[in-house]
C-alpha positions as CSV (number, residue, x, y, z in Angstrom):
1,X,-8.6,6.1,4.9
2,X,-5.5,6.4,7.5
3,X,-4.6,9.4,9.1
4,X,-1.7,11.1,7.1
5,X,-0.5,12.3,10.1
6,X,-0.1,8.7,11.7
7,X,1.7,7.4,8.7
8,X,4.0,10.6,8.6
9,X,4.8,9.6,11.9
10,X,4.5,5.8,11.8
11,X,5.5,4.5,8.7
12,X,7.4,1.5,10.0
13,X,3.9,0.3,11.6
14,X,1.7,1.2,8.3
15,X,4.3,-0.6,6.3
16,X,4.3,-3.8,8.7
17,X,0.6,-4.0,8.3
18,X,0.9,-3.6,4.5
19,X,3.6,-6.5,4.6
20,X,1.1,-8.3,6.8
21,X,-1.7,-7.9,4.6
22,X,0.2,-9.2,2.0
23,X,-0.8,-6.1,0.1
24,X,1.4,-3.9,-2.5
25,X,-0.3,-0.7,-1.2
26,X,2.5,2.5,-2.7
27,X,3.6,3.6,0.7
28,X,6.7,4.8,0.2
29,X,5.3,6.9,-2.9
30,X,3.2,8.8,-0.3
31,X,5.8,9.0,1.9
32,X,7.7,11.0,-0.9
33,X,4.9,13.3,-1.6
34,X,4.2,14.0,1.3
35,X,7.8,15.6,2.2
36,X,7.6,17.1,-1.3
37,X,4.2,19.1,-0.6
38,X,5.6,20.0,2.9
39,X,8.6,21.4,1.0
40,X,6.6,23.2,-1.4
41,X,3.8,24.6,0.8
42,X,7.1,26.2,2.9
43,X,8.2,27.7,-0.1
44,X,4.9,29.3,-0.9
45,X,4.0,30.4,2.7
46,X,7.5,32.4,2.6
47,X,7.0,33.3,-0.3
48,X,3.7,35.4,0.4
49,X,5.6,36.8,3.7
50,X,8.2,38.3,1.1
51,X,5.4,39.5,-1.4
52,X,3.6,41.0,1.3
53,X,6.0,43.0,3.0
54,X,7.3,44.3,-0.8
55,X,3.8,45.2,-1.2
56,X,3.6,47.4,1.9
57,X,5.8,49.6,0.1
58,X,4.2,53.0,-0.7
59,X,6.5,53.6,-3.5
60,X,7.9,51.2,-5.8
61,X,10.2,51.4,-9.0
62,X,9.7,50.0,-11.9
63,X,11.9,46.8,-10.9
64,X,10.2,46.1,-7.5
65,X,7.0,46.0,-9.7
66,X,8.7,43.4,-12.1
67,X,9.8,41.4,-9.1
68,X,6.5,41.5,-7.7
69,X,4.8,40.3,-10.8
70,X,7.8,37.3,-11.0
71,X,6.9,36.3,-7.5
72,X,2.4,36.2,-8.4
73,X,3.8,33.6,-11.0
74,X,5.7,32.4,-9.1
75,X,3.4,31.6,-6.2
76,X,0.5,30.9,-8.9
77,X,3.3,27.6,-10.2
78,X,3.7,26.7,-6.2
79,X,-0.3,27.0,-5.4
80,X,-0.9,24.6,-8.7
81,X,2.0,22.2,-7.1
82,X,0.5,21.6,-3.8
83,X,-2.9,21.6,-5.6
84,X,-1.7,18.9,-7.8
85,X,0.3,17.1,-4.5
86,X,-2.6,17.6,-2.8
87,X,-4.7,15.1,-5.2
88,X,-1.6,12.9,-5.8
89,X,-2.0,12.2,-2.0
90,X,-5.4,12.2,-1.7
91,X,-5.1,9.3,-4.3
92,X,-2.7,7.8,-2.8
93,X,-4.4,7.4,0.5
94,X,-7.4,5.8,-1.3
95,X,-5.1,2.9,-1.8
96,X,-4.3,2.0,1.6
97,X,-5.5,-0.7,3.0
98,X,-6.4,0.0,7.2
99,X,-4.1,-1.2,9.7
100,X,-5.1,-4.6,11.6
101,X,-5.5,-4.7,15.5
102,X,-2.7,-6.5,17.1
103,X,-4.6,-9.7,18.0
104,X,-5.3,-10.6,14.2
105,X,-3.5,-13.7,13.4
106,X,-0.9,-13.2,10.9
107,X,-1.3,-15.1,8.0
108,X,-1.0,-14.8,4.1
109,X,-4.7,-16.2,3.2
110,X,-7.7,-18.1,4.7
111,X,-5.5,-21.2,5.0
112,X,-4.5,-19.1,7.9
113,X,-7.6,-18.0,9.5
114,X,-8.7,-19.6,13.4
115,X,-11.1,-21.4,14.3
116,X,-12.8,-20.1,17.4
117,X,-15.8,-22.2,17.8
118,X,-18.0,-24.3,16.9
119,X,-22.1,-24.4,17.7
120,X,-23.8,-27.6,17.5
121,X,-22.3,-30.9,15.1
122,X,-23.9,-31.2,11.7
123,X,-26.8,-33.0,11.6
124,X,-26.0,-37.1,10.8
125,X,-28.4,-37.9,8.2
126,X,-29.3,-41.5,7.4
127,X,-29.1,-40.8,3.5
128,X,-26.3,-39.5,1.2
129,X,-27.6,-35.9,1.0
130,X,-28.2,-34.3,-2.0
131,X,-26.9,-30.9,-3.2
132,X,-29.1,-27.7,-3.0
133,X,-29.1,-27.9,-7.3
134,X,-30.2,-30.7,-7.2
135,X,-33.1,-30.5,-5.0
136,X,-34.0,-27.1,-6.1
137,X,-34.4,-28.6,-9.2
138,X,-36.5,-31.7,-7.9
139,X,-38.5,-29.5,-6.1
140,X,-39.4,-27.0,-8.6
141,X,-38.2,-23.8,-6.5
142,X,-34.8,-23.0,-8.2
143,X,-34.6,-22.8,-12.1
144,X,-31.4,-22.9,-13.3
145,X,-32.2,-22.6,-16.9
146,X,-34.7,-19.4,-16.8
147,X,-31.9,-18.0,-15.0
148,X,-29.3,-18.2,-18.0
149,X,-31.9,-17.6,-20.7
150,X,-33.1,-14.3,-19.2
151,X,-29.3,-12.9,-18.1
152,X,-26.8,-15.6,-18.5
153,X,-24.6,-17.7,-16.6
154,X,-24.4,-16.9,-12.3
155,X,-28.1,-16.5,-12.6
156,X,-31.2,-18.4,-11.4
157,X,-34.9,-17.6,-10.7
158,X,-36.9,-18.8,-7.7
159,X,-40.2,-20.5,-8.0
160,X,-43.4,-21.1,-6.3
161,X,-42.3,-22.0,-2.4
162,X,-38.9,-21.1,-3.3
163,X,-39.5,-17.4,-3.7
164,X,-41.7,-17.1,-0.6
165,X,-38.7,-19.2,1.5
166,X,-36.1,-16.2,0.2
167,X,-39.1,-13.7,0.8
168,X,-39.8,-15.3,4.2
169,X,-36.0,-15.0,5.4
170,X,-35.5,-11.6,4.8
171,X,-38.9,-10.5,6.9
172,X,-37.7,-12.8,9.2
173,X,-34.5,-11.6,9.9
174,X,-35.5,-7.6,9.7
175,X,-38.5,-8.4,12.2
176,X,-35.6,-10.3,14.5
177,X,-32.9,-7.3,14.3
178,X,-35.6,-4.6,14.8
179,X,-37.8,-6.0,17.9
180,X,-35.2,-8.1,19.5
181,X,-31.8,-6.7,18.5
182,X,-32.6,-2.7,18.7
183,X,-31.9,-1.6,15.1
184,X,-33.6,0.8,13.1
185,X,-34.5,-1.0,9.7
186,X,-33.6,1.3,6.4
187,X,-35.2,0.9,3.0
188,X,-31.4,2.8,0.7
189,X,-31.2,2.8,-3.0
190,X,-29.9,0.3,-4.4
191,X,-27.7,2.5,-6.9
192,X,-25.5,5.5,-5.3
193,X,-23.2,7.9,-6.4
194,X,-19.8,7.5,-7.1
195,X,-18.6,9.4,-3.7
196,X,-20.7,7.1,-2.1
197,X,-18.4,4.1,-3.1
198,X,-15.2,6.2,-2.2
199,X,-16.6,7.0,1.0
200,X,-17.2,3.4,2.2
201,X,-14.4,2.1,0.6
202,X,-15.1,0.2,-2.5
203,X,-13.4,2.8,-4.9
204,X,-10.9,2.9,-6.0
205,X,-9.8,-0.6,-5.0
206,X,-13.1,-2.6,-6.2
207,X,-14.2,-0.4,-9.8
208,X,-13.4,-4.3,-11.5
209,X,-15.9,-5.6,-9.2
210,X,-18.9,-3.1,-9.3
211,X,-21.7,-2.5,-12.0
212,X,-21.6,1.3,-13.0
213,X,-24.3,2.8,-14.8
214,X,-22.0,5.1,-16.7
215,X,-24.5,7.6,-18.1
216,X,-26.2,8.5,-15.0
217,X,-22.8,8.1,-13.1
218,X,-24.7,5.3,-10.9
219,X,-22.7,2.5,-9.1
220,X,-25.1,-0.6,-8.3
221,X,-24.3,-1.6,-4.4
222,X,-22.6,-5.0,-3.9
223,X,-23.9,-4.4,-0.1
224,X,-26.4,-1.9,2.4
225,X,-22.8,-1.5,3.7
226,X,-22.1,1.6,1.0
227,X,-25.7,3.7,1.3
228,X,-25.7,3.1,5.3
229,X,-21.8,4.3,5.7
230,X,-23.4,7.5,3.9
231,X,-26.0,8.3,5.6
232,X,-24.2,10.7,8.0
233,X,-21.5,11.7,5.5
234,X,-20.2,15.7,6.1
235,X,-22.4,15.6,9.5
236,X,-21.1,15.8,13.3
237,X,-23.4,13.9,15.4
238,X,-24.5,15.3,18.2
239,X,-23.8,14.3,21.9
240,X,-25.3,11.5,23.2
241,X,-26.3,10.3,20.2
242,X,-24.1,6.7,19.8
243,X,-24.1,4.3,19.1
244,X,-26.9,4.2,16.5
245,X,-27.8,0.8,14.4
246,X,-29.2,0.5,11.5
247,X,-30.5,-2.7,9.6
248,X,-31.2,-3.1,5.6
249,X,-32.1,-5.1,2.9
250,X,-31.0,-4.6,-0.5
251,X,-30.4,-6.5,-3.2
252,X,-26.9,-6.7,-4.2
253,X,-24.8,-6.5,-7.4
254,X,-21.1,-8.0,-8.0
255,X,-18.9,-9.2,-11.2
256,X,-17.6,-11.4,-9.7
257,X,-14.9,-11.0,-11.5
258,X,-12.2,-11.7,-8.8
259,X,-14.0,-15.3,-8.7
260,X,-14.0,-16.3,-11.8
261,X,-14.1,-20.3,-12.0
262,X,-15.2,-20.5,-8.4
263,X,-18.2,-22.1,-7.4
264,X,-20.2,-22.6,-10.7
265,X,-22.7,-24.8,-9.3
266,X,-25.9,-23.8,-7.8
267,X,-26.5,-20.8,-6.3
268,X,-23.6,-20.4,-4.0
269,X,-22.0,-17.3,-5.9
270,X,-24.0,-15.2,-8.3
271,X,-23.9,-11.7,-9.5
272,X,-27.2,-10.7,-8.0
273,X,-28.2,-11.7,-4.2
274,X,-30.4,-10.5,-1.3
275,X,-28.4,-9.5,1.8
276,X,-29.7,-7.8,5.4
277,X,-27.1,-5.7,7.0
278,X,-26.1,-4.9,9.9
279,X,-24.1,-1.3,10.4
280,X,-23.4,0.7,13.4
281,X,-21.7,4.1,14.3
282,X,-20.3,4.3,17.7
283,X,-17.4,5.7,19.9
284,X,-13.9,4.6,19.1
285,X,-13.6,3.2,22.5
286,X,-16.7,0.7,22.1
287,X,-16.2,-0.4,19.3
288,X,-14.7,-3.7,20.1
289,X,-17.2,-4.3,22.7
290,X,-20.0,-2.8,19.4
291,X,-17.8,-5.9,17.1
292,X,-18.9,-8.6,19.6
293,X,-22.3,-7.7,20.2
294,X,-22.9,-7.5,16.2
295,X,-21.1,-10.8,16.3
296,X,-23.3,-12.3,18.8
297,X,-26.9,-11.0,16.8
298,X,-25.9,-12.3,13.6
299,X,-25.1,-15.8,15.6
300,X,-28.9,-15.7,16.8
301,X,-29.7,-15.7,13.5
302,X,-28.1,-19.1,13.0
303,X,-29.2,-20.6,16.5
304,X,-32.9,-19.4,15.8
305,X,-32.4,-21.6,12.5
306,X,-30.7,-24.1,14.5
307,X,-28.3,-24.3,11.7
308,X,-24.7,-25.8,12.6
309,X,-22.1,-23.0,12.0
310,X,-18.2,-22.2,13.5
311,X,-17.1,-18.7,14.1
312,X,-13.5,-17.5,12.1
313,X,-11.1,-15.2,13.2
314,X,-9.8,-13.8,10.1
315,X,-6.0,-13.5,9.2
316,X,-4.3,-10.2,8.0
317,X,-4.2,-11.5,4.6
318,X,-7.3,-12.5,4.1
319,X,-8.9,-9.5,6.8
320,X,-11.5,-6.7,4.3
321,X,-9.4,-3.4,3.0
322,X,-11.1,-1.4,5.5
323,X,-11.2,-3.8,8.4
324,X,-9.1,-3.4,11.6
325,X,-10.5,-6.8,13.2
326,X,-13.3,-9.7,11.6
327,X,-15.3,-12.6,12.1
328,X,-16.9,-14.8,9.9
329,X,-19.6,-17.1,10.5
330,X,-19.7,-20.3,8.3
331,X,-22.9,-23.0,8.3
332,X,-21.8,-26.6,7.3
333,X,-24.0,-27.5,4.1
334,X,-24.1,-31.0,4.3
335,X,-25.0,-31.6,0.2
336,X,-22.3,-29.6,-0.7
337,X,-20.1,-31.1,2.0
338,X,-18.3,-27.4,2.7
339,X,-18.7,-24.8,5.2
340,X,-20.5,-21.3,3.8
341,X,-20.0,-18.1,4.8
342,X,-22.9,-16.5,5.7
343,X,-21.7,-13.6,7.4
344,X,-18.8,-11.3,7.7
345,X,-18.6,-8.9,10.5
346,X,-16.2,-6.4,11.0
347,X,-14.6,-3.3,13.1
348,X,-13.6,-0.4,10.4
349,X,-12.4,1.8,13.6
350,X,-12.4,5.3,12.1
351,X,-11.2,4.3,8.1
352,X,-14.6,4.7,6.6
353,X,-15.3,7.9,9.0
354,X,-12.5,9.5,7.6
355,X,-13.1,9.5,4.2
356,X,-17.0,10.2,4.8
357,X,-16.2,13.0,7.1
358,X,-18.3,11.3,9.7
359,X,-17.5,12.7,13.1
360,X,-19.1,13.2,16.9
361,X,-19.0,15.6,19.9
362,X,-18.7,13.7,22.9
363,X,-19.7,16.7,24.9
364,X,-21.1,20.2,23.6
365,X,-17.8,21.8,24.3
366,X,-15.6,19.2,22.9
367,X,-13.8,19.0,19.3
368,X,-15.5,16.9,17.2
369,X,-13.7,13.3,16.2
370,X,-14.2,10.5,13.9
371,X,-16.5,7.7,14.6
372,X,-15.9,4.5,14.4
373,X,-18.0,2.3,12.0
374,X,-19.0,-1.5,11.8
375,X,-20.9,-3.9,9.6
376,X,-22.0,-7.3,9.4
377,X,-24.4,-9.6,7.2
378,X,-27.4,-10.8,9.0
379,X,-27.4,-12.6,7.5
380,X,-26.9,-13.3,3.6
381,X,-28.9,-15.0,0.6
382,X,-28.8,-17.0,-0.6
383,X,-26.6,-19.0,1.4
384,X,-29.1,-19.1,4.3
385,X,-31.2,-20.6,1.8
386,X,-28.4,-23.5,0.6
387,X,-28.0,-24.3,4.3
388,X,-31.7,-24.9,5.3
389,X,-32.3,-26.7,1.8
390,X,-29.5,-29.6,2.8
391,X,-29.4,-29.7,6.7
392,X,-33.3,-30.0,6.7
393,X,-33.8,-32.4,3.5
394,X,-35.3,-35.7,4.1
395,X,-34.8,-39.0,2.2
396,X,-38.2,-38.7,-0.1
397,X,-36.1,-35.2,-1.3
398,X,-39.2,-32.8,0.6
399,X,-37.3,-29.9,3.1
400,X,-38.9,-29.9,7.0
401,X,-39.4,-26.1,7.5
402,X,-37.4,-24.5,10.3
403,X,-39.7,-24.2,12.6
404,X,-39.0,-20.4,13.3
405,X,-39.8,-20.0,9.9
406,X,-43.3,-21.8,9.5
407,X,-45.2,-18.9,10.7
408,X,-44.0,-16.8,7.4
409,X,-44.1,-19.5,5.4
410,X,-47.3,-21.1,6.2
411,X,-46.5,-24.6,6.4
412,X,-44.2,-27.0,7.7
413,X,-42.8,-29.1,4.7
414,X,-41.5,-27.4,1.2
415,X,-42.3,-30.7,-1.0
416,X,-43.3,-31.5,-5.0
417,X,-46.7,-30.6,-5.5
């Protein structure tokens, strides 16, 4: 969440990046109860100097008692009103979006987003390609109909070759991250709590697009974002201790709901998916250098699967809620003849830190301050798998195997047996 000091004392620039954002975020509400508990918090605090000093009094009548026990309801009716201002801004923070850094294009949606660059052309092929469905389904590795009979529509099993490719991908990018890159790997749950959510800032914004257990009061993750914002939640990090990365696989839940029509086909968009993430905690003043570098490993990822991709800037309209700065990576899929995004990595500056309570000494005599937080896919399924399906397809329909990947897979060619 922002600072409610900043925006007491900003509001012009927290409203221009609301405007920006193209966001309807209740500023000026806060704004208003803000001065309104301010008001009412002086009230009480003179209050209790009055009540105090009438209470010092050895010897009181019968009407300083009567004004005494006027002014303890009194006070009792101004402690429940900043109590109940105090939640009315607490909520009201929750629905601010962060502020973007300057250098983020202005825009109102992806239209707007900049290109940045591009790494290798897409492969020429010397056949019309064919679309991940419908070599999945040649190939027996992708069942479409199993899928819908076991949980409906948005869901598909893997088969055979299939699974071990998805299986295969994952080890592969853990094993890359950990001995190349420097992170620690993490196994999280895969279900949190509900402060968990609030804390990395999916709630309250994102409750349409979550699965929640409501008897147990579990909230299924839609990334390893949410458990690895929260694993140093209420805790001041020691000295020395950033930046620390960490690297996860979970499986991941969404409705989907705020996509509803897109991307029926295939496997492009479904409620369940695999995803390794990147996270890191570090020192406000790294963090853009922290942003590039994640940036950078994620790429590898690509260029190891010598997959064609482009880097995007995102615009402040189409930038995460918690975001101050992203990138996304997209890899052309020539079946499909569109660009997917495989990988969103982004700078949350101190927004998540704040409402985790996540903060850092930077010396042993120094007052602890909010961290600065970051994540990024690296990368995500089953996009990965779209992408390797259709740039490496051949005209009998079989898939040449990346050749980072045939160690894992154990063999070279995913064809019809």
């Amino acid at each position: 969440m922002l600072d409610i000091k900043l925006i007491r004392e900003n509001p012009d620039l927290v409203r221009q990046a609301i405007t920006n954002r193209h966001d309807k975020a209740p500023l000026d509400e806060l704004l208003l109860a803000d001065v309104e508990r301010r008001q009412k918090t002086t009230e009480l605090e003179e209050m209790r100097r009055i009540h105090k000093e009438a209470s010092k009094q050895r010897q009181q009548d019968e009407t300083s008692l009567a004004a005494n026990r006027a002014r303890r309801d009194q006070m009792k009716m101004l402690e429940d009103t900043v109590n109940q201002l105090d939640e009315k801004i607490k909520d009201l923070l929750l629905q601010l979006p962060n502020i973007p850094q300057p250098s983020v294009p202005i825009g109102a949606s992806s239209e707007d987003n900049k290109v940045i660059r591009f790494w290798k052309e897409p492969r020429k092929l010397a056949f019309t390609p064919l679309p991940h469905w419908d070599l999945g389904e040649k190939l027996g590795i992708i069942d479409f109909e199993a899928g819908s009979k076991l949980s409906g529509s948005r869901f598909y099993v893997l088969r055979g070759i299939g699974s071990r490719l998805q299986r295969s991908l994952i080890n592969f990018f853990l094993n890359l991250h950990t001995t190349e890159h420097g992170y620690t790997e993490i196994y999280p749950p895969f279900m949190v709590k509900k402060e968990c959510m609030v804390a990395a800032g999916q709630l309250p914004k994102f409750a349409d697009n979550i699965y929640h257990d409501a008897e147990d009061d579990f909230w299924f993750v839609g990334t390893a974002e949410i458990p690895l914002t929260n694993l140093h939640r209420d805790t001041i990090l020691l000295p020395g201790s950033l930046p620390i990365h960490y690297v996860a696989y979970t499986a991941c839940f969404r409705r989907e709901k705020m996509s509803a029509g897109k991307d029926v086909r295939g496997i492009k968009r479904g409620h369940q998916f695999d995803k390794v993430e990147l996270y890191k905690f570090c020192e406000p003043e790294n963090s853009n250098d922290e942003l590039e570098s994640l940036l950078a490993n994620a790429e590898t990822v690509c260029r190891k699967l010598d997959l064609p991709y482009r880097i995007i800037e995102l615009c402040t309209g189409d930038i995460g809620f918690g975001s101050t700065k992203s990138y996304d990576i997209e890899v052309w899929a020539p079946g499909c003849q569109e660009w997917l995004e495989v990988s969103s990595c982004s700078n949350c500056g101190d927004f998540q830190a704040r409402r985790a309570n996540i903060r850092y000494r930077p010396s042993n005599d120094a007052k602890p301050q909010f961290v600065h937080t970051l994540n990024g896919s690296g990368l995500a399924l089953p996009r990965i798998v779209i992408a390797i399906l259709e740039n490496y397809q051949q005209a009998d329909g079989s898939i040449t195997v990346p050749e980072v990947l045939r160690t894992y897979l154990g063999t070279d060619v995913i064809k019809k047996y």
